[in-house]
Every structure is written in C-alpha cells, then in structure tokens.
C-alpha positions as a Markdown table, in Angstrom:
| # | Residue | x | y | z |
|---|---|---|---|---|
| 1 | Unk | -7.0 | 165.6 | -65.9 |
| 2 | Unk | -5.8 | 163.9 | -62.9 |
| 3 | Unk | -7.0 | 165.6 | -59.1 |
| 4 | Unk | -4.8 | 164.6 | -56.6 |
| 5 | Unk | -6.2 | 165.3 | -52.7 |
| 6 | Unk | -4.2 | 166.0 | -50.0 |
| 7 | Unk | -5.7 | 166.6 | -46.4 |
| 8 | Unk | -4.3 | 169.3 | -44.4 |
| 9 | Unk | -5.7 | 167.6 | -41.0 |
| 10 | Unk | -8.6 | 164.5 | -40.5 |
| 11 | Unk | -10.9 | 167.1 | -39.9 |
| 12 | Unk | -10.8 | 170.2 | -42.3 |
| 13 | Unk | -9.3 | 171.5 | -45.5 |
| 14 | Unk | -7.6 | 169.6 | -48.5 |
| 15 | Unk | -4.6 | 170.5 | -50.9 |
| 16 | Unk | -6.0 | 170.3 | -54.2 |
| 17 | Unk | -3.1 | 170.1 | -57.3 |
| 18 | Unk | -3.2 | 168.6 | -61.2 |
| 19 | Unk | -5.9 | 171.6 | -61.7 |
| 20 | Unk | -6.0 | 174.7 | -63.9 |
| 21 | Unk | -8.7 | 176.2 | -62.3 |
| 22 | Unk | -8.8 | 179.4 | -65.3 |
| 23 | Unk | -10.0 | 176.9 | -67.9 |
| 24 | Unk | -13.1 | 176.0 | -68.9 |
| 25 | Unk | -14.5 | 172.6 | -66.0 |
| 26 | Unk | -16.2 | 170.3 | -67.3 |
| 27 | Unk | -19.7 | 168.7 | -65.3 |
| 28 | Unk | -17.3 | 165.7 | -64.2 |
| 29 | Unk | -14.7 | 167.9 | -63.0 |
| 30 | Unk | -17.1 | 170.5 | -60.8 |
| 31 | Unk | -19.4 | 167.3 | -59.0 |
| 32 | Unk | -15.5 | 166.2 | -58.2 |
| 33 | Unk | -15.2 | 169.3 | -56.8 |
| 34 | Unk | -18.6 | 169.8 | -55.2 |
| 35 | Unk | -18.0 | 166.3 | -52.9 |
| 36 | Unk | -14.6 | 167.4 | -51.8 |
| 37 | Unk | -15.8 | 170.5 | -50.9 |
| 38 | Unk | -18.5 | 169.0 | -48.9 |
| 39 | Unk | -16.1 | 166.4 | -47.5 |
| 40 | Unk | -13.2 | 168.9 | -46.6 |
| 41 | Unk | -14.8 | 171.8 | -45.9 |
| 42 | Unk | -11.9 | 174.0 | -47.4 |
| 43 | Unk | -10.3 | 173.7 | -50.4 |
| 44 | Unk | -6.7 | 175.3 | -51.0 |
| 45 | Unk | -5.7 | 175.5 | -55.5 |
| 46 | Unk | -1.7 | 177.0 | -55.4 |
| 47 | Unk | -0.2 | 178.4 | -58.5 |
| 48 | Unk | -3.4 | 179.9 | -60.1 |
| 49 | Unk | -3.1 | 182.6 | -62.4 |
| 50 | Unk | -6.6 | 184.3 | -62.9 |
| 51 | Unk | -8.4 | 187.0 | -64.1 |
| 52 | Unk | -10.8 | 188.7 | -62.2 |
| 53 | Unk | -12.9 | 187.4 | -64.7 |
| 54 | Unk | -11.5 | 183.9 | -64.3 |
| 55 | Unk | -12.1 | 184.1 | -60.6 |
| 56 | Unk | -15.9 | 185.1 | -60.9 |
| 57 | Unk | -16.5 | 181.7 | -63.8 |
| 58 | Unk | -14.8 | 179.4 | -61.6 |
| 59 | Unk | -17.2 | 180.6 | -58.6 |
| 60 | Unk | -20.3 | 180.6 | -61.0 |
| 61 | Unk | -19.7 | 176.9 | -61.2 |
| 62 | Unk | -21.1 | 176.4 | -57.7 |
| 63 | Unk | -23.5 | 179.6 | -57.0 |
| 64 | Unk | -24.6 | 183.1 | -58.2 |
| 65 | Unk | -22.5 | 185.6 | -57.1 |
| 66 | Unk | -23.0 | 187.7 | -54.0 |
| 67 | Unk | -22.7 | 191.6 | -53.6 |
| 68 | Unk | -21.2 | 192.3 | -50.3 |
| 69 | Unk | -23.4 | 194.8 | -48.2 |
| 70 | Unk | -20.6 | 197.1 | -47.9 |
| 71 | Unk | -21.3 | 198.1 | -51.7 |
| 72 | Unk | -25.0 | 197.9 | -51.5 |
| 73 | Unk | -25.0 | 200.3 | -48.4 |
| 74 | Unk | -22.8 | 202.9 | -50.2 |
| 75 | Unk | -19.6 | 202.4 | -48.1 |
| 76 | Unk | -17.8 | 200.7 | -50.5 |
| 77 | Unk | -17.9 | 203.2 | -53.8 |
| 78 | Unk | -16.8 | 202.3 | -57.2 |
| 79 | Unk | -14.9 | 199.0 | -58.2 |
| 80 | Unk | -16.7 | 195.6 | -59.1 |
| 81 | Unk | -19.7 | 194.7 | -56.5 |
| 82 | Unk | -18.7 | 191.2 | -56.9 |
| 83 | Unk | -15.1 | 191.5 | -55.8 |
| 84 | Unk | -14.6 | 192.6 | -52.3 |
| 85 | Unk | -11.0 | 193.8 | -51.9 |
| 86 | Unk | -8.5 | 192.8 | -49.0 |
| 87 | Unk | -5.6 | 195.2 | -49.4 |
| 88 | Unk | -3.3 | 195.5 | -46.5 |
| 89 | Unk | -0.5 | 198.0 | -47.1 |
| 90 | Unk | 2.6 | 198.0 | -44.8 |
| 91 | Unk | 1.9 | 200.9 | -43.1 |
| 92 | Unk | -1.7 | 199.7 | -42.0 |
| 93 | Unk | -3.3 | 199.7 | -38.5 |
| 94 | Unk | -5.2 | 196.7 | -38.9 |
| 95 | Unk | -6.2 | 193.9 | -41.4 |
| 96 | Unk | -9.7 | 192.3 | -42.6 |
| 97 | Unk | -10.7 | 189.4 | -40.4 |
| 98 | Unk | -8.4 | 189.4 | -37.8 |
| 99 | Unk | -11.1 | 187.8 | -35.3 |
| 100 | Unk | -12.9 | 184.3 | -35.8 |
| 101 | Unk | -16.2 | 184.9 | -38.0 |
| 102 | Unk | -18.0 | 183.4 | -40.6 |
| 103 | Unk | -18.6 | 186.0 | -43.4 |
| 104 | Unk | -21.9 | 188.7 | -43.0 |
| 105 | Unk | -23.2 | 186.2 | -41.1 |
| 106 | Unk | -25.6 | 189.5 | -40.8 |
| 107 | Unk | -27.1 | 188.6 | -43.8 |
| 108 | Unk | -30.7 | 187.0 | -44.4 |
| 109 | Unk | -28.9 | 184.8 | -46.6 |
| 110 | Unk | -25.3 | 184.6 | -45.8 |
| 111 | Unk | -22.6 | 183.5 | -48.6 |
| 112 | Unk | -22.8 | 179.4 | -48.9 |
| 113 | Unk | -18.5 | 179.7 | -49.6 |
| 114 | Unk | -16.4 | 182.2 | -50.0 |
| 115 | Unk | -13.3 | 182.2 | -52.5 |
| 116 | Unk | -10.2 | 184.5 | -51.5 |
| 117 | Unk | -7.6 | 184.4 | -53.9 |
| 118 | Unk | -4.7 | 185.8 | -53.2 |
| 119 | Unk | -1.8 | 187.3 | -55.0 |
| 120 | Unk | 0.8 | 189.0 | -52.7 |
| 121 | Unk | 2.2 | 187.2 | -49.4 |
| 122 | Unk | 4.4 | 189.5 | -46.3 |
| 123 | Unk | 7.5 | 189.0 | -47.1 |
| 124 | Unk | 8.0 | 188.1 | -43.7 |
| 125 | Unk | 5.9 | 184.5 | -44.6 |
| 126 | Unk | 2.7 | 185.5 | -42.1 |
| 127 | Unk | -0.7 | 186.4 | -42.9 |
| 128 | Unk | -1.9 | 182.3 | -42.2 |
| 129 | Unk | -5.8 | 181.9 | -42.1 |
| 130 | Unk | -6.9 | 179.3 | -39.7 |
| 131 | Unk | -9.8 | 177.7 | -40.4 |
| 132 | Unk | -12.7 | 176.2 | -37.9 |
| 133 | Unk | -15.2 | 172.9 | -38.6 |
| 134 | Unk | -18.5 | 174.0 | -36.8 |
| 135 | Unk | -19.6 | 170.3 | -37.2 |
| 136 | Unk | -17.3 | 169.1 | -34.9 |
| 137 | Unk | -17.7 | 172.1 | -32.8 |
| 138 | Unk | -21.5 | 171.4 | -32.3 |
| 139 | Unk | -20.2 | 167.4 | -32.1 |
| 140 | Unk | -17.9 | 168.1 | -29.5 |
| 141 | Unk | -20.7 | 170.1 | -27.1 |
| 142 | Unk | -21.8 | 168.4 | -24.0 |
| 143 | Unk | -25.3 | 166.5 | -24.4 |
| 144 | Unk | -26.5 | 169.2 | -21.8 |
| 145 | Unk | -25.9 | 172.2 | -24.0 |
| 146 | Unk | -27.0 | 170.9 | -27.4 |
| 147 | Unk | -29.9 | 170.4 | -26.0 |
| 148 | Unk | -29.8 | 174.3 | -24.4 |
| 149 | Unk | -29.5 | 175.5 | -27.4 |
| 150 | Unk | -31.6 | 173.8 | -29.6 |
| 151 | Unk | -34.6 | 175.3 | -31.0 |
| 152 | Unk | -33.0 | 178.8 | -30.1 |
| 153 | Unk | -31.8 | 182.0 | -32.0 |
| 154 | Unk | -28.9 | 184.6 | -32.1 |
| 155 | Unk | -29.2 | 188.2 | -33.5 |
| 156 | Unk | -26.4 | 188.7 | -36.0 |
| 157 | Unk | -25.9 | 192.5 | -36.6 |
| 158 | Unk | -23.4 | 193.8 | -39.1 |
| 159 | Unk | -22.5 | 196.9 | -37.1 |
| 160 | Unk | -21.4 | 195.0 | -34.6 |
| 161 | Unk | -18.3 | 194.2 | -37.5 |
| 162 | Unk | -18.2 | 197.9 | -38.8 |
| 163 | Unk | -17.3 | 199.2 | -35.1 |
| 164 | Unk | -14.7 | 197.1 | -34.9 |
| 165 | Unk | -13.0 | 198.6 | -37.8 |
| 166 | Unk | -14.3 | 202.4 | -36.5 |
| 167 | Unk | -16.7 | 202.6 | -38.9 |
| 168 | Unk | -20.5 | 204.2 | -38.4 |
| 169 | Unk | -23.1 | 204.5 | -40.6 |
| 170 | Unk | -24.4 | 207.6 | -41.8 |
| 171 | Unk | -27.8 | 208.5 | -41.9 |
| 172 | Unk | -29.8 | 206.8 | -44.4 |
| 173 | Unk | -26.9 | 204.0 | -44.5 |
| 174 | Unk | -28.3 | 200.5 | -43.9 |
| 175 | Unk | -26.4 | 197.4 | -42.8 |
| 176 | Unk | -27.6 | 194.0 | -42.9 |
| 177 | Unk | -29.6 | 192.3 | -39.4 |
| 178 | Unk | -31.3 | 189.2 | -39.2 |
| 179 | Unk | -31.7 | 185.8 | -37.0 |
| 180 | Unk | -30.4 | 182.8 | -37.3 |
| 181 | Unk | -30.4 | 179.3 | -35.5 |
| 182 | Unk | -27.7 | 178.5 | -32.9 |
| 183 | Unk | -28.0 | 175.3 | -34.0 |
| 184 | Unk | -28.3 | 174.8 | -37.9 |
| 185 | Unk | -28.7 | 172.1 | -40.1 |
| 186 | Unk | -26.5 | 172.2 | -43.0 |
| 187 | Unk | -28.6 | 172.4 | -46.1 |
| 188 | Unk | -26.8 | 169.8 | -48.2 |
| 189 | Unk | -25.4 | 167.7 | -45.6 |
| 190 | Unk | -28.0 | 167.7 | -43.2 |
| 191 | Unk | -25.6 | 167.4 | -40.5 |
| 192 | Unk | -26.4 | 170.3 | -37.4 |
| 193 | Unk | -23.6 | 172.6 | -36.8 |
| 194 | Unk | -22.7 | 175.6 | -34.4 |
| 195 | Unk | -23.7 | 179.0 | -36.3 |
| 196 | Unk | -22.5 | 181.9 | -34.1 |
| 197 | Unk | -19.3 | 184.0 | -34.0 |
| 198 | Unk | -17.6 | 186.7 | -32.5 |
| 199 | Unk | -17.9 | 189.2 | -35.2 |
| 200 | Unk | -21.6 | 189.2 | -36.2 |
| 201 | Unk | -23.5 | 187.5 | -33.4 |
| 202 | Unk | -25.2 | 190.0 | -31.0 |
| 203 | Unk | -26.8 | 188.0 | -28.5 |
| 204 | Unk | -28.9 | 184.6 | -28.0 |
| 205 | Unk | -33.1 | 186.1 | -28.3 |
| 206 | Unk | -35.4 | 185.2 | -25.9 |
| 207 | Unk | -33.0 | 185.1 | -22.4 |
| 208 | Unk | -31.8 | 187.5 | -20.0 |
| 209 | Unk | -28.3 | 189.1 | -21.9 |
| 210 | Unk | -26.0 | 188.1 | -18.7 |
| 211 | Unk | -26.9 | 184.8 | -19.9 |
| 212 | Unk | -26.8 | 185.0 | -23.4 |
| 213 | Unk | -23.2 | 187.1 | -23.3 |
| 214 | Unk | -21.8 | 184.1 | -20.4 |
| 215 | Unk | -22.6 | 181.1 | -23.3 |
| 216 | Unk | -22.1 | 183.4 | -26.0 |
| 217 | Unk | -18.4 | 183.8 | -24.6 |
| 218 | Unk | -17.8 | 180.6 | -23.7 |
| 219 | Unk | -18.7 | 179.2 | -27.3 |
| 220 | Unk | -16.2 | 181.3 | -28.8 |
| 221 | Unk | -13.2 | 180.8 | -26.4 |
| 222 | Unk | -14.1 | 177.1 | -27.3 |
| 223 | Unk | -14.1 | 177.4 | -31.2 |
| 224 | Unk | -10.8 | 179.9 | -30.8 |
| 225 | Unk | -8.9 | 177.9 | -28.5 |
| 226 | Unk | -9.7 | 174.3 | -29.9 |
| 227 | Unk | -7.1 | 172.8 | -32.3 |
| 228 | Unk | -9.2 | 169.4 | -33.4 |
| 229 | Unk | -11.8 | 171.9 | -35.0 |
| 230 | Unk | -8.6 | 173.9 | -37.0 |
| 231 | Unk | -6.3 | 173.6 | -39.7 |
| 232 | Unk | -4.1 | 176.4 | -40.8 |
| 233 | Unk | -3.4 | 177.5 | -44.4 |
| 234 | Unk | 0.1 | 179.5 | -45.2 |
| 235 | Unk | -1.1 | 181.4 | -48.5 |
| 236 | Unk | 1.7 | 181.6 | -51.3 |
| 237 | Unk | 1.4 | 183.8 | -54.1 |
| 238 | Unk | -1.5 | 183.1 | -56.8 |
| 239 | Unk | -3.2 | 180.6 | -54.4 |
| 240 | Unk | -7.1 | 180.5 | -54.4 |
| 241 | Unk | -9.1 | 179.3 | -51.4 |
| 242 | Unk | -12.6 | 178.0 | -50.9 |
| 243 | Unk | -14.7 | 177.4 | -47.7 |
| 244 | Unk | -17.6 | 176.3 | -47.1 |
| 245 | Unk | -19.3 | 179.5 | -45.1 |
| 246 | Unk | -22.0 | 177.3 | -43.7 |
| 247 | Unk | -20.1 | 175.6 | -41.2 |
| 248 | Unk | -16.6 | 177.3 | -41.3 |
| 249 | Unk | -15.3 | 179.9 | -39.1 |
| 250 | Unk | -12.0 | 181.8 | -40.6 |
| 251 | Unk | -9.6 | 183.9 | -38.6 |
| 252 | Unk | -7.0 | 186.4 | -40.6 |
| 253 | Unk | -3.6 | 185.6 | -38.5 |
| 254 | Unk | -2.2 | 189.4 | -38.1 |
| 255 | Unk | 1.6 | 188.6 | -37.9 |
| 256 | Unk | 3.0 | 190.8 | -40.6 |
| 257 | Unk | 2.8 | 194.3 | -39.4 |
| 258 | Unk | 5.0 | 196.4 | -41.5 |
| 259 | Unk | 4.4 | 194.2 | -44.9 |
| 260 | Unk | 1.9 | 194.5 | -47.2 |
| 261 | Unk | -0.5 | 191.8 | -48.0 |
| 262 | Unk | -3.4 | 192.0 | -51.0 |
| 263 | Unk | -6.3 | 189.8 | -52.0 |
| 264 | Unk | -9.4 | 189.6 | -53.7 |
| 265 | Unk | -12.7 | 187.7 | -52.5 |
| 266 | Unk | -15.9 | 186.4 | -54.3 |
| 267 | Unk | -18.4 | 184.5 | -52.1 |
| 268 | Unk | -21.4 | 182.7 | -53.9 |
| 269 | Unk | -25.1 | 182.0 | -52.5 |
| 270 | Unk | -26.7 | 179.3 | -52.6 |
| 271 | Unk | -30.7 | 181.4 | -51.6 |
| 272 | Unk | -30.7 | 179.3 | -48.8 |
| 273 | Unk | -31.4 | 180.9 | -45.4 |
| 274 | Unk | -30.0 | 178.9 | -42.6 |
| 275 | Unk | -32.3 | 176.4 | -40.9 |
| 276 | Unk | -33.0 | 175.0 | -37.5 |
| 277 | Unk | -31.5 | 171.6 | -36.8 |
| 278 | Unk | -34.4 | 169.6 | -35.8 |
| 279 | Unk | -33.6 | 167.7 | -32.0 |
C-alpha cells in the first residue's frame, strides 16, 4: 500500500490517495497517518465508501469517540450519540457551521479532530469548507499582543452557538461552559497556538468586556480575513475529512441555497484539556 501526499497549500491540509480507509490499518499505516496529520493539519480521503460502522473504526484508530453535547443535553433525541448529523435539505434556512469555530470549543475537553464524511454535494458544486492554521495565526501576532495575551483566559459558552441557530434550552437542559487559554500549547506538538473563535468564545476573563469584545473582534476579523492561515476544500461525493480540532478553525461556505447537502461527523478525544502556553 502506497500513500501518496499532496498539499493543498504550504501551510494547511493534504490530499491523501492510494488508501481504502474501510479496511482494516495496520500500526505502520496509522503512525503514517498520525505524522501527516500532525504535519498538515487537515487531511482530505476522496472516494470512500463507509459504513457508519466503518467511519467510527477508522476514527477509533486515533481516539475514543466523543458524544456531542447536543445528545447528552436531550436536544438531539434518538439516532447514534456518536454520529452527529449535518443534513441540509434544499428548502433550509441555514446550514451547520456557517461561521469560523473550532468544534464545542464549550467543552472541558473539546474533540482533539473531527471527521466529516460526506456523501451528497449541491448540485450547484458549493458547500466548500475553509479551513484555518491557529499556529500561524498566533505566529503571525505582533510581539506586543502575544505577550497581552499570554497567561490569560476566554469563557467559551455553548449557548452562545445554540442562539445562533434560535435554539434555548429548556429548563433542566444543560449545555457545556468552561475556560480555556488564549494562548494554548498544543499537547503533541508543543507548539502555542490561538484558541478562540467566534462561535463559542464569550469574552477574555479578568478585563473590562469593552476590552475583551475590541481584541476579541479584532482576532477574528484577522483569522476570517487572512488567506496564509486558509486552505479551502471542495467536498465530492464519499469524501472523508480530518482536522486537527486543536489548532484548526473550520467555516461551512453557505453557497448553495436551494440544494441539499448531507453529512455525517465523528470527532475523537484525546482527555486532554487545553493548556497554557508557557511565555
């Protein structure tokens, strides 16, 4: 078995083909896999044909699976915990994702990847996900503010991401909370990267919020509006993709309204809260 690499920019994401990712891997094949994950960040397989089953054993190579809070709060009843379901039918409003965010960052633990695989395009070719390295994003930050915002936390809050779809929690409904570093040090790279996005972050702790919502909202015009830090993936039918939820920020492009679109996600932990890049 042959694994051919093919980066989609210098900086983020890689082709990968000459891989049935449905059979059994063998310990060669997954540390392969493992360092081009860590090197690329994202990892794009075309012309997969899984199982659900199949999609859940290629994950458990890296991690255990994670439940996604919807379906341990009890807004997300019936189907498999482990799968969370993007479905996008023609005729709908809005789509999962459509701002830049790193998955339920909200989480203690967030995911350490997630993988979407997905099995029906528009048929009007959008539904692109760009993709964001928070390395360079923390690389590219004056020596002024990385020094800022060093040492300091944000508030992630999962409603914050529920509101945005019109959702509210019932009573006795919980939704993940917790705080994380700005600056985080990526637990198998050791390299520090940015860790705050649009979707989750609520504001920086510990300073006035006029402060916190002026850097807050200048970090994420940066990540957003900076094309060194980005590829861009066009999804074709059966096509899995893996990212490295640590230090990747996704954005759902919404350029298909009218067409249906339909995926399924499983994202894997790793039990590893994120940590404070030391100065």
């Amino acid at each position: 078995m042959i694994i051919e690499v093919s980066a989609i920019t210098p900086g983020i994401g890689a082709e990968i083909t000459g891989l049935d990712i449905s059979q059994p891997l063998d310990k060669d094949t997954i540390a392969r896999l493992r360092e081009l994950f860590l090197r690329h960040l994202v990892l794009v397989f075309r012309d997969q044909v899984l199982s659900r089953e199949d999609h859940k054993q290629f994950a458990r190579h890296f991690a255990e699976l994670h439940v996604h809070p919807s379906h341990r709060s009890g807004l997300n009843k019936g189907g498999d915990p482990e799968i969370f379901v993007i479905d996008t039918p023609a005729d709908a409003k809005q789509s999962n994702g459509e701002a830049w965010h790193s998955d339920v960052s909200c989480e203690a633990v967030p995911p350490m990847a997630s993988l979407l695989y997905v099995t029906k395009v528009p048929d009007n070719g959008g539904g692109d996900t760009m993709f964001a390295n928070m390395y360079e994003a923390f690389s590219e930050l004056s020596n002024d503010l990385k020094t800022l915002l060093m040492g300091k936390t944000a508030f992630h809050d999962g409603e914050i991401d529920l509101r945005n779809y019109g959702i509210r929690l019932a009573a006795g409904q919980q939704y993940p909370q917790a705080s994380h570093p700005i600056i985080a040090r990526h637990p198998d790279t050791g390299r520090p990267l940015l860790f705050v996005n649009g979707s989750f972050t609520s504001h920086i702790e510990d300073i006035p919020r006029w402060e916190s919502d002026m850097l807050l909202s200048g970090l994420y015009d940066f990540v957003a509006t900076n094309a060194r830090l980005q590829c861009r993936v066009k999804w074709t039918p059966n096509t899995l993709v893996m990212w490295d939820n640590r230090c990747v920020q996704h954005q759902a492009i919404r350029d298909y309204a009218g067409f249906a679109r339909y995926g399924e996600r499983v994202s894997i932990l790793d039990g590893k809260p994120p940590e404070a890049a030391q100065h």
